[in-house]
C-alpha positions as CSV (number, residue, x, y, z in Angstrom):
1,X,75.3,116.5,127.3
2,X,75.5,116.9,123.6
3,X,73.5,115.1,121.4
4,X,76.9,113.9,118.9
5,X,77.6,110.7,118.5
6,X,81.3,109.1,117.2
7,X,81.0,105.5,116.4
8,X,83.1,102.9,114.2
9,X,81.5,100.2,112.0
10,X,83.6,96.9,111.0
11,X,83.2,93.5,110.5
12,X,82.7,90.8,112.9
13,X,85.4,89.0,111.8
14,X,87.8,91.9,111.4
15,X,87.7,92.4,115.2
16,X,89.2,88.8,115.9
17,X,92.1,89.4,118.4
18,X,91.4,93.3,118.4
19,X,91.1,94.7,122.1
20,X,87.8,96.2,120.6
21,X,86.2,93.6,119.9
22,X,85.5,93.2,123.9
23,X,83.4,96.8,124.0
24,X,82.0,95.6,120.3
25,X,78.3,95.5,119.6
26,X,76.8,92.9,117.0
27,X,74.9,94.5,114.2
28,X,73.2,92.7,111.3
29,X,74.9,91.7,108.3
30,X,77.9,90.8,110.4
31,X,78.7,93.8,111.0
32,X,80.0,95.2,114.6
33,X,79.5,98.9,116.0
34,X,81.8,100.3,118.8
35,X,81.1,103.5,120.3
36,X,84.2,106.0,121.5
37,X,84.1,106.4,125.0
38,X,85.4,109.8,126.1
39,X,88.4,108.4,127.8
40,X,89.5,107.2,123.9
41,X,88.7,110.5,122.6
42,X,91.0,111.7,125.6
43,X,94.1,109.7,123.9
44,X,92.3,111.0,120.1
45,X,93.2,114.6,120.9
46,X,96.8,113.9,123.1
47,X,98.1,111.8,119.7
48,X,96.5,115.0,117.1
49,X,97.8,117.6,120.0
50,X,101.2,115.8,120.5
51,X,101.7,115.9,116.3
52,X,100.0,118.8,114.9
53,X,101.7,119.0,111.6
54,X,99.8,115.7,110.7
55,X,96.1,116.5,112.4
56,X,94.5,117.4,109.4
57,X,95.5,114.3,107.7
58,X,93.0,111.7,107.2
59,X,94.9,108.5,107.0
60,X,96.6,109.9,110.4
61,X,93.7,110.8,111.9
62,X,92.4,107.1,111.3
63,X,95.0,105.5,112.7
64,X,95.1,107.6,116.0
65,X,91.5,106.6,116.2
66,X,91.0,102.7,115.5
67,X,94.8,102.7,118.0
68,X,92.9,104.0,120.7
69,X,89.7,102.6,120.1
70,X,91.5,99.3,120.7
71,X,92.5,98.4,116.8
72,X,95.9,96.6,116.9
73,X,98.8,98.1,114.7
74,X,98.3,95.5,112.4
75,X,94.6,95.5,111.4
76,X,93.6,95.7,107.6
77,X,90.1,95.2,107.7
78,X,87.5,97.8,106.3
79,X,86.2,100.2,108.9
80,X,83.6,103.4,109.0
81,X,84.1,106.0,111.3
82,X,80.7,107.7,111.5
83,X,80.1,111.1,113.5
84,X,76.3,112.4,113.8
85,X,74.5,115.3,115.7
86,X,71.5,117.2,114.6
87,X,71.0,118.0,110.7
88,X,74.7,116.9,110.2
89,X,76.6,113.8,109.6
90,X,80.3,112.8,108.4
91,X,82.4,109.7,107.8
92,X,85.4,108.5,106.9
93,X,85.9,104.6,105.4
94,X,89.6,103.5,105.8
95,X,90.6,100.1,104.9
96,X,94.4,98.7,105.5
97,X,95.1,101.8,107.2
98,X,94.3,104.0,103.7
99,X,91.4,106.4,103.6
100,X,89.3,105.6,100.8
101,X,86.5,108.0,101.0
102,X,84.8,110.6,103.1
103,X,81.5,111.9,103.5
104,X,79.7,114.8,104.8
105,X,76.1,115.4,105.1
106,X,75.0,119.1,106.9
107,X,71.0,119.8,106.4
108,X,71.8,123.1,108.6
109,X,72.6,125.0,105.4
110,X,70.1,126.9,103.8
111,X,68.6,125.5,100.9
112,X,70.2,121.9,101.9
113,X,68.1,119.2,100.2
114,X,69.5,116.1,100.4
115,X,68.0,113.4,101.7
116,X,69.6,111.7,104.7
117,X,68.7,108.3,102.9
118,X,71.6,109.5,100.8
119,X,73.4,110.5,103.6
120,X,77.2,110.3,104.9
121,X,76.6,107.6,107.4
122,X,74.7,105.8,104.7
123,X,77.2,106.3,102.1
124,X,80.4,105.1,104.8
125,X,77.8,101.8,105.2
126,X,77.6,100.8,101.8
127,X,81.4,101.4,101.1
128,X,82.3,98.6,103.9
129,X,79.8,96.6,102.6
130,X,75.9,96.8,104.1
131,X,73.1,96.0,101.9
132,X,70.3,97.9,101.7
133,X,68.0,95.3,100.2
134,X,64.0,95.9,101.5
135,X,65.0,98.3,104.0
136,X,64.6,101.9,104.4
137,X,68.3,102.5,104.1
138,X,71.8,101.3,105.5
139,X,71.6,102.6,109.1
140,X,67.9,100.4,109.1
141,X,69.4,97.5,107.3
142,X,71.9,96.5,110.4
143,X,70.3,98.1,112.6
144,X,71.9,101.3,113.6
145,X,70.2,103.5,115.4
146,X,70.9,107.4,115.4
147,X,69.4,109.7,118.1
C-alpha cells in the first residue's frame, strides 16, 4: 500500500447534479472532498494513454480527471486537485475547465525549507477559497486531514 493520497476539493454547491457529489465528503467552510478511487484513476491513465500528445497538458489533464471522478461536462465551478505522500505535495486549481495555478511542495530535497504551512495543498485551498482565520492553516481550517 503506498502512503499517496489524490483527492479533489470543491464546493458544496458546485457538486449539485454532479455524479460526485454521491461519493462526496462534507468539509468545513462548505467545502466538499472526494477521494479517487483506483477504478477512476483506471479511466485517468486509459484517457492520458489513449491521447498522449495532450498528457502533459494541464487543462487536459483536469478535465480527464473531474470526467472520471464523476464531474459532468458542463461543470464550471472552482476545484483543487491535491496529491500528497511523504515530504511531498502538489496541486492543481482549475476553475471552468482552465487551470489557474499549480503548486508543488517536495521537503525531500536537500536544503528544502519551506514550511508545509506554506505548502501546495495549502496554497490550492486558499485559491478556491478556504479561510485560514484562527487556525493552524488551510488543511486544519476545513478539516482535511493528511496521513
Amino acid at each position: 500500500m503506498t502512503d499517496e493520497v489524490q483527492t479533489l476539493v470543491t464546493g458544496v454547491r458546485e457538486l449539485v447534479g454532479c455524479e460526485a457529489s454521491v461519493l462526496a465528503v462534507e468539509l468545513r467552510q462548505g467545502k466538499a472532498l472526494l477521494r479517487l478511487t483506483e477504478e477512476m484513476w483506471d479511466g485517468i491513465g486509459d484517457a492520458l494513454a489513449s491521447n498522449p500528445d495532450d498528457a502533459g497538458d494541464l487543462d487536459y489533464f483536469m478535465s480527464v480527471v473531474l470526467r472520471n471522478a464523476g464531474f459532468g461536462r458542463g461543470f464550471s465551478g472552482a476545484v483543487a486537485f491535491l496529491e500528497w505522500q511523504p515530504g511531498r505535495e502538489s496541486a492543481i486549481v482549475a476553475s471552468r475547465g482552465v487551470v489557474s495555478a499549480s503548486f508543488v511542495l517536495d521537503r525531500t530535497e536537500e536544503g528544502a525549507s519551506q514550511s508545509p504551512a506554506d505548502g501546495a495543498v495549502n496554497a490550492a485551498l486558499r485559491s478556491i477559497g478556504v479561510v485560514r482565520d484562527e487556525w493552524p492553516d488551510e488543511r486544519a481550517a476545513v478539516g482535511l486531514e493528511m496521513p
